[in-house]
C-alpha positions in Angstrom: 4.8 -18.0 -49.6 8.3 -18.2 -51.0 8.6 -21.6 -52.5 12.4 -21.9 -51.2 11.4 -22.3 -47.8 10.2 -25.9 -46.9 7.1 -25.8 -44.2 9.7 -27.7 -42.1 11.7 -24.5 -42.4 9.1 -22.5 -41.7 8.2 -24.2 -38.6 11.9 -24.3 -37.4 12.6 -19.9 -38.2 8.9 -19.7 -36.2 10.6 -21.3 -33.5 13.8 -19.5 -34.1 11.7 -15.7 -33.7 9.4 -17.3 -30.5 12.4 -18.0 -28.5 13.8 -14.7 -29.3 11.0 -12.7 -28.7 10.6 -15.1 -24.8 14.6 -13.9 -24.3 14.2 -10.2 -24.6 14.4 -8.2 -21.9 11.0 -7.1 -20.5 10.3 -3.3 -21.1 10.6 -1.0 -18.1 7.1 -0.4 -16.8 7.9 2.5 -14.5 10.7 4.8 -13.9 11.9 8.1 -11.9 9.9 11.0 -12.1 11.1 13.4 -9.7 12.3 13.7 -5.9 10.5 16.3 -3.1 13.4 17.0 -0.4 11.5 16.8 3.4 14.3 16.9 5.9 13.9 17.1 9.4 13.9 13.9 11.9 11.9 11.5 12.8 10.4 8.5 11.6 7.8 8.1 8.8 5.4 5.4 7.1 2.5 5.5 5.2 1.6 7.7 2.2 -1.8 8.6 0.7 -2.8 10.5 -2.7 -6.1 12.3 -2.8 -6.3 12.0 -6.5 -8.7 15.3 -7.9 -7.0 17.4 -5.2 -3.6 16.3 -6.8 -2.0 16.4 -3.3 0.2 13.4 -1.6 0.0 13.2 2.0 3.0 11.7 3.6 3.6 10.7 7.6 6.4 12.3 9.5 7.0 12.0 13.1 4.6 14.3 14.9 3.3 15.4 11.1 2.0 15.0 8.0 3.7 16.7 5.5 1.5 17.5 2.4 2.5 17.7 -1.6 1.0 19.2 -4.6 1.7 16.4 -7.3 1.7 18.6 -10.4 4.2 21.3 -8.7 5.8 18.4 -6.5 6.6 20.9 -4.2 5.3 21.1 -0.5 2.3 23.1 0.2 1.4 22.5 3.7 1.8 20.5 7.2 -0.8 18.6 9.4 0.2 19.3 13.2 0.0 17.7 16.3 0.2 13.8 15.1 2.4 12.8 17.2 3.3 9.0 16.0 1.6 9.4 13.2 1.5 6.1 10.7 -1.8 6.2 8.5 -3.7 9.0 6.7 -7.3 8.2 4.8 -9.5 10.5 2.7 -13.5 10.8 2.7 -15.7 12.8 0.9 -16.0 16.3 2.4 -12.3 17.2 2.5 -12.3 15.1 5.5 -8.7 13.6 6.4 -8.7 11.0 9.4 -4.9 10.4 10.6 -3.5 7.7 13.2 -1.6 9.3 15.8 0.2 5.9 17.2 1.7 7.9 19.9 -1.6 8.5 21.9 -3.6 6.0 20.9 -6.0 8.8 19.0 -7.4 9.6 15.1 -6.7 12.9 14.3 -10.4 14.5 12.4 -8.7 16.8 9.6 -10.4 19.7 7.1 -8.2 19.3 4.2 -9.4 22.7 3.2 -7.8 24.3 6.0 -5.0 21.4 7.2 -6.4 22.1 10.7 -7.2 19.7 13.2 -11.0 19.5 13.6 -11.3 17.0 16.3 -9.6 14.0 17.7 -11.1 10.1 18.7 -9.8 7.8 21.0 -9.0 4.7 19.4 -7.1 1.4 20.6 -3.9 0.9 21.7 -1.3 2.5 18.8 -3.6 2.9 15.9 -1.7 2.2 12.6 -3.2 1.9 9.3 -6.7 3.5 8.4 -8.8 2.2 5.7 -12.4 4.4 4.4 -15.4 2.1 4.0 -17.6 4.0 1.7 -20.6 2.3 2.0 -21.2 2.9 5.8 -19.0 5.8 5.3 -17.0 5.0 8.5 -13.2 5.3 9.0 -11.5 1.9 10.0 -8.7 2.7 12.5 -6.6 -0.3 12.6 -5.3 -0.6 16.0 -2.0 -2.7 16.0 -1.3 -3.7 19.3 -4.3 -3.0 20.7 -5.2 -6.5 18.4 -8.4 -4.5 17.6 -10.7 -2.1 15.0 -12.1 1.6 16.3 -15.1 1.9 13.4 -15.7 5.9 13.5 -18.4 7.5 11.6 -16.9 9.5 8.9 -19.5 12.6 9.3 -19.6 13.1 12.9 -16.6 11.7 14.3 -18.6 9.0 16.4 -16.9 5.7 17.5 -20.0 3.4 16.1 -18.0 0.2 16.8 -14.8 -1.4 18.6 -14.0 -4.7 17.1 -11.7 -7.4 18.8 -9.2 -8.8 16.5 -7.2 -11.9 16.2 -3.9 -10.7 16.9 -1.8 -7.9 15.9 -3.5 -5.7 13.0 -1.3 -4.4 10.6 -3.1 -3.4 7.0 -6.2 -3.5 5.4 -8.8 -3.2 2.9 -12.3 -2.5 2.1 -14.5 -4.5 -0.6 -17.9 -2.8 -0.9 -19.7 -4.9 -3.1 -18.9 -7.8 -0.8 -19.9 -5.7 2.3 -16.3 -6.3 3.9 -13.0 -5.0 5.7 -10.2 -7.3 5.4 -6.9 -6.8 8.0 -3.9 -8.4 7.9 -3.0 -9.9 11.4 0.7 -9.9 11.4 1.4 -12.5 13.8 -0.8 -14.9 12.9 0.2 -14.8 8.9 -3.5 -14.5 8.5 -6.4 -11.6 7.7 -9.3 -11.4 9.7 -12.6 -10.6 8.1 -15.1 -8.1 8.9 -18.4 -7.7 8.2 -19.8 -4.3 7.8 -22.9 -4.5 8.4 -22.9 -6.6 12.0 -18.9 -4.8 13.1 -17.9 -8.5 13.6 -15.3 -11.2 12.3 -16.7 -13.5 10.5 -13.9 -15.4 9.3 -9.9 -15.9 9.6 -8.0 -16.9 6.4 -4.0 -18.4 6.8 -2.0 -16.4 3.8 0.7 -19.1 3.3 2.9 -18.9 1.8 2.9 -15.4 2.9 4.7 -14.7 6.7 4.0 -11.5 8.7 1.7 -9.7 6.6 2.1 -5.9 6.1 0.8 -4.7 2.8 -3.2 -5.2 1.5 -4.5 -3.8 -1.5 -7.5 -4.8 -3.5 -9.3 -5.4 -6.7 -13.0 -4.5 -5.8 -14.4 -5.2 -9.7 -12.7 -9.1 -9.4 -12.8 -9.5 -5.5 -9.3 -10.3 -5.2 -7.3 -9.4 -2.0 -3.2 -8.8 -2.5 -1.2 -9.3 0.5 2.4 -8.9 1.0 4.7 -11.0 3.5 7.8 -12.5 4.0 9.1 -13.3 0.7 5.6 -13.7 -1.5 2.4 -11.7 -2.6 -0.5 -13.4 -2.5 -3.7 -13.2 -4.4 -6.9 -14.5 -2.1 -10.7 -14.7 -3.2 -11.9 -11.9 -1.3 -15.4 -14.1 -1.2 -14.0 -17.6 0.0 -10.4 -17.1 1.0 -8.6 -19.3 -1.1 -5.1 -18.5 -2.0 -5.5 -18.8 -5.6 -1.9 -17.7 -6.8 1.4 -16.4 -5.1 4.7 -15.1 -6.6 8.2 -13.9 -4.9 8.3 -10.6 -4.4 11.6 -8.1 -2.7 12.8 -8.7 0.6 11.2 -6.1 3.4 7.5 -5.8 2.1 5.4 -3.0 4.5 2.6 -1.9 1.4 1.1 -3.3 -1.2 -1.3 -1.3 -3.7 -3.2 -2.5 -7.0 -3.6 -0.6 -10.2 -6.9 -1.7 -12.0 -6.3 0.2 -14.6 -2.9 -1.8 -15.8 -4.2 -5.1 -13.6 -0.7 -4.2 -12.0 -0.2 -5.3 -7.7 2.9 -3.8 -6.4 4.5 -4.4 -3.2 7.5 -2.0 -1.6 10.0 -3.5 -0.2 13.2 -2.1 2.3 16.1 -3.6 0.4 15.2 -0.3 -2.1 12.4 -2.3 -4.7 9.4 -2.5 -5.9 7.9 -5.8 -7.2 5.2 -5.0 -10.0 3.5 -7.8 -10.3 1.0 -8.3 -13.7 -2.5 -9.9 -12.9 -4.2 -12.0 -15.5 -5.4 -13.5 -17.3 -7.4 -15.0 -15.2 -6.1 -16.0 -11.8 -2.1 -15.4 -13.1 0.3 -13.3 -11.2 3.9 -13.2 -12.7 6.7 -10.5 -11.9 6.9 -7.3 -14.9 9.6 -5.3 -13.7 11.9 -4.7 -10.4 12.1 -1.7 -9.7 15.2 -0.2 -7.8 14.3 2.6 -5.3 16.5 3.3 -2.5 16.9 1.2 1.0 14.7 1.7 3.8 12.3 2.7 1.1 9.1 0.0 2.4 6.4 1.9 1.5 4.2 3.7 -0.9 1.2 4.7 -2.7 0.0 4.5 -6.0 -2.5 7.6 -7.4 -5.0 5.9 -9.7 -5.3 9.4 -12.0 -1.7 9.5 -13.0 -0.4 5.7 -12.3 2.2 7.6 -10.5 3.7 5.6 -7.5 5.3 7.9 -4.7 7.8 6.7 -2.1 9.5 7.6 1.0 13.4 7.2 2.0 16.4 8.3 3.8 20.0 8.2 3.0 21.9 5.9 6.1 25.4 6.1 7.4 27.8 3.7 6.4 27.6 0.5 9.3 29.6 -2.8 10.3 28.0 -5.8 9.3 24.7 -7.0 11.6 24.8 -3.1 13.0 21.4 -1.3 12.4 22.1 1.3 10.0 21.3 5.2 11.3 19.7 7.6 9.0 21.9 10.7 7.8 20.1 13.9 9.4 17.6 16.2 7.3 17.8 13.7 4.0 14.2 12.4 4.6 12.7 12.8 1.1 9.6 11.6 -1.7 10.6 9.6 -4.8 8.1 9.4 -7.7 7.9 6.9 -10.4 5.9 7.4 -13.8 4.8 4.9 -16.5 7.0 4.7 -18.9 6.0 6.3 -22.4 
């Protein structure tokens, strides 16, 4: 040690380069990666990446519209889905799709994009969740307040399971033998059990209102919901809200990245909140990421840590008017880590 410097001096430059370090701008996690151009009308919501295909699979109207992610270029359309909201992938090059719009799952060969089958399901069946140890397809059926359990093989309805209110995402947990859903008007998640296709509990989310996005992080048994204005973390085993942080305003998806211990939730007013887990029980925002308005929900692929999104461009409106979409500008934005 230099013997001009005091240890009183010392101390006070540590202090000096600790504060400066605390004031620096965090580093951008994510950033764009490219744009697919869809077009065409009609509304769209959630997206799904089947990871060692290297395909994206994104809801549109009356159709899925599929993606090769290394090209990020379209390669193909699912038919005949009309209202479709959520798409779900199962061993087999099995796809299972919720058509909303007549109360039906769509059985898909993912080979071929063709329709193999369709279930009947609840009243406008939204998201769709894959339980792997069962194997069964979880068709969430929003305001039918109610679960359509569907054997992933043979396209058999094994259970229907009454819910608590109006189902809106969800979740499996296989090493806790669970499905968790988020019942949007009762800013709570109903908890199934997998083995017995019954509700054995219902856990409040506060302070989390209305929510929309679930993801999960099986290894830790943590649930991530997104509502209102927070994300919260739950113990997937007992319930309890064991941290929360603000996220965007207009949350519809939440995913989790294991990998990175990263849970993000999309939002409408054009971000993404990427939230770093841990240590321990932590949660604390890493980065806000601008997208574009209306764009409220996403996917993550685990392979790539790319995160894929869906938007429109909108006509220019009067204050308090609902803003209208500008014709055949329905497109895919991608975000990649940042090197």
């Amino acid at each position: 040690m230099d013997d001009r410097y005091s240890p009183g001096t010392m101390h006070a430059l540590g202090l000096v380069i600790v504060a400066m370090v605390m004031t620096q701008a965090p580093r951008d996690l994510s950033s764009p990666a490219g744009e697919v151009k869809i077009g065409g009308a009609g509304r769209f919501d959630y997206l799904a990446v089947d990871s060692p295909a290297k395909r994206l699979y994104v809801s549109h109207g009356t159709e899925v519209v599929v993606i090769d992610t290394d090209a990020m270029t379209i390669v193909g359309r699912i038919a005949d889905t009309p209202g479709v909201h959520g798409i779900a992938i199962a061993p087999g090059k099995r796809g299972f799709v919720t058509n909303g719009g007549e109360n039906k799952v769509s059985v898909v060969d993912l080979t071929s994009l063709q329709t193999v089958m369709k279930v009947d399901t609840g009243a406008n069946p939204d998201a769709i969740v894959y339980e792997p140890v069962n194997k069964e397809i979880y068709a969430l059926n929003h305001t039918g307040k109610s679960v359509t359990v569907i054997d992933a093989a043979s396209g058999k309805v094994n259970a229907t399971i009454p819910l608590s209110g109006v189902a809106e995402s969800g979740a499996a947990d296989p090493g806790l033998g669970r499905v968790y859903v988020n019942i949007e008007d009762k800013n709570a998640v109903d908890v199934i059990d997998i083995k017995t296709h019954a509700v054995t509990a219902h856990w409040p989310v506060a302070p989390a209102e209305e929510p929309t996005g679930m993801a999960i992080d099986t290894v830790r048994h943590r649930v991530f919901v997104g509502g209102g204005p927070e994300q919260v973390m739950l113990d997937g085993a007992t319930g309890k809200v064991v941290a929360h942080v603000a996220i965007c305003g207009g949350t519809d998806a939440t995913v989790f990245d294991d990998a990175a211990s990263m849970s993000m939730s999309s939002c409408s007013d054009g971000h993404i909140s990427i939230v770093r887990v841990g240590p321990g029980d932590q949660m604390a925002i890493a980065q806000t990421l601008t997208t574009k308005r209306g764009a409220r929900t996403m996917t993550l692929d685990p392979a790539t840590h790319r995160i894929y999104t869906a938007a429109q461009e909108f006509q220019p409106a009067a204050a308090g008017a609902r803003p209208v979409p500008v014709p055949e500008t329905f497109h895919v934005l991608a975000y990649a880590p940042v090197k």
